[in-house]
N, C-alpha and C positions, 0 to 999 in steps of 0.2 A: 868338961868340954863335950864330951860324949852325948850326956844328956841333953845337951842343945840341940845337938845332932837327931838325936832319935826324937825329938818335939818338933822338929821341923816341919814346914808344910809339905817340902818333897819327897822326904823320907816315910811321912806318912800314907802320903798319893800312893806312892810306888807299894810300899805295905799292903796297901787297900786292893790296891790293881793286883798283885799277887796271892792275896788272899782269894779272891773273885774268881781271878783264875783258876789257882786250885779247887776251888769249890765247885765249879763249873765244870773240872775234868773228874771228882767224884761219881757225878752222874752220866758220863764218856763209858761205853763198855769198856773200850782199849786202853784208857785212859785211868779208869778210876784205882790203881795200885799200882805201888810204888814198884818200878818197869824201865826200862828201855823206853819206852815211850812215852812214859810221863816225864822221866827224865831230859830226852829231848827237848820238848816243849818246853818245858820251865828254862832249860839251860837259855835256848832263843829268845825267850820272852825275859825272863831275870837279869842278862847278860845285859840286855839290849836298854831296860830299864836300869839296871846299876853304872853303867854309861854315862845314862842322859845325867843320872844323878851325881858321878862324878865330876861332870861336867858345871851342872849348878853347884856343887859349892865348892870347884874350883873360882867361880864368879862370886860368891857370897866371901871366900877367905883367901881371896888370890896370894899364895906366900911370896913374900919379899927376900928371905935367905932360904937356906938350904936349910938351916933347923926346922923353919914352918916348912919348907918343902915335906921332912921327911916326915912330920905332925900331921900334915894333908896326907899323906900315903896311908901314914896310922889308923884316920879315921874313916879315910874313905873306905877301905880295907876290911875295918871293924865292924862299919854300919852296913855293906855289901855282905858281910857273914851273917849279918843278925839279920838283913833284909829275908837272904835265901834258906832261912831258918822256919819263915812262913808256911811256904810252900811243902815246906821237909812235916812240918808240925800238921799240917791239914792228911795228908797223906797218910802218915800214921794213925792220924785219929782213925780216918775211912778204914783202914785197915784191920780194925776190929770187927767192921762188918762184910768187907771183901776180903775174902781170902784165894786169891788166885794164884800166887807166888811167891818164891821165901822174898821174906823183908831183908834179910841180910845183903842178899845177891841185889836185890833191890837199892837195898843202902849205899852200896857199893856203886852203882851204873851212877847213883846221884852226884855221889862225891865223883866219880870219875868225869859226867859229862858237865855239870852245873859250875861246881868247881873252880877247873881252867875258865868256862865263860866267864866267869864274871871277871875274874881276873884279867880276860883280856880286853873283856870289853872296857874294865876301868880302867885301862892303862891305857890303852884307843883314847877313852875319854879323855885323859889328863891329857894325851900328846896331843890331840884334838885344841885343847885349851892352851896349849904350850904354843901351839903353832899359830894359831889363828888369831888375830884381832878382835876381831867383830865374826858371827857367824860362828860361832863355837861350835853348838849343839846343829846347825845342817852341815857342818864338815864332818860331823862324829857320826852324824845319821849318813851322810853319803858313803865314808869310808866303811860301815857299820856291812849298808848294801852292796858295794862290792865285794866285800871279802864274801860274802855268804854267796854272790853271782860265781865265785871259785867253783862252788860246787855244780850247776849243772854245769857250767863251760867242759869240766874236770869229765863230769858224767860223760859226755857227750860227746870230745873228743879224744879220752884217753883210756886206758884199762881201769876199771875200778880197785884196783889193789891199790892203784896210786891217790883215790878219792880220802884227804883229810883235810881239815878244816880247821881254822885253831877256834871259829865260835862255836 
């Protein structure tokens, strides 16, 4: 079942788009090691693509009971770890020839910030498709843009101790 998964056409895009990415912030000064800030950007960008992708094949395998529910949870899950696997694998490659940071501490910020995103943005996703009819993926893309509007409104009217985010 898996294997359908990772042959798919969307699992692939999304692969391809994350690859690109990564590869793109290799040649980023700020960017090209595994960081605080490459961390960010993957977690927004992976988070926001494992999403849309939960979203499409909740449309491709809409479950009828709670068994295929929790089979959808399984793979959506599975294929969002293997997706944000891309990003994790280009980074280190680079990191034989940038050494600006320990990778551990690095390893660390990823699993800490990427992590949570995907997970929340696939679970946004599915409630996305849980809730909506018609209009799946712009209700997951609007909910998507607001939560992240938290943060300047947070900036800008409140002390930044208080500024978190769950993407």
């Amino acid at each position: 079942m898996m294997s359908g998964i990772v042959n798919s056409r969307s699992f692939l895009v999304i692969a391809s788009v994350l690859f690109i990415e990564s590869f793109i912030c290799t040649q980023i000064p700020l960017l090209n090691y595994l960081g605080y800030e490459y961390s960010f950007l993957t977690a927004l960008i992976a988070g926001f693509l494992c999403g849309l992708f939960a979203v499409s094949l909740w449309k491709d395998r809409m479950p009828a009971s709670d068994q295929q529910f929790w089979t959808y949870v399984r793979t959506t899950s599975s294929a969002s770890f293997l997706l944000i696997l891309v990003p994790l694998l280009v980074i280190t490659v680079n990191a034989i020839f940038v050494k600006n940071c320990s990778y551990t501490q690095g390893f660390r910020l990823y699993v800490l910030y990427v992590v949570p995103s995907v997970i929340f943005c696939g679970s946004l996703g599915t409630l996305s498709s849980i809730v909506a009819r018609t209009y799946k993926k712009t209700l997951f893309i609007i909910l998507f843009f607001l939560i992240l509007a938290h943060i300047p409104y947070v900036t800008l009217t409140r002390p930044q101790i208080f500024a978190f985010n769950p993407i």
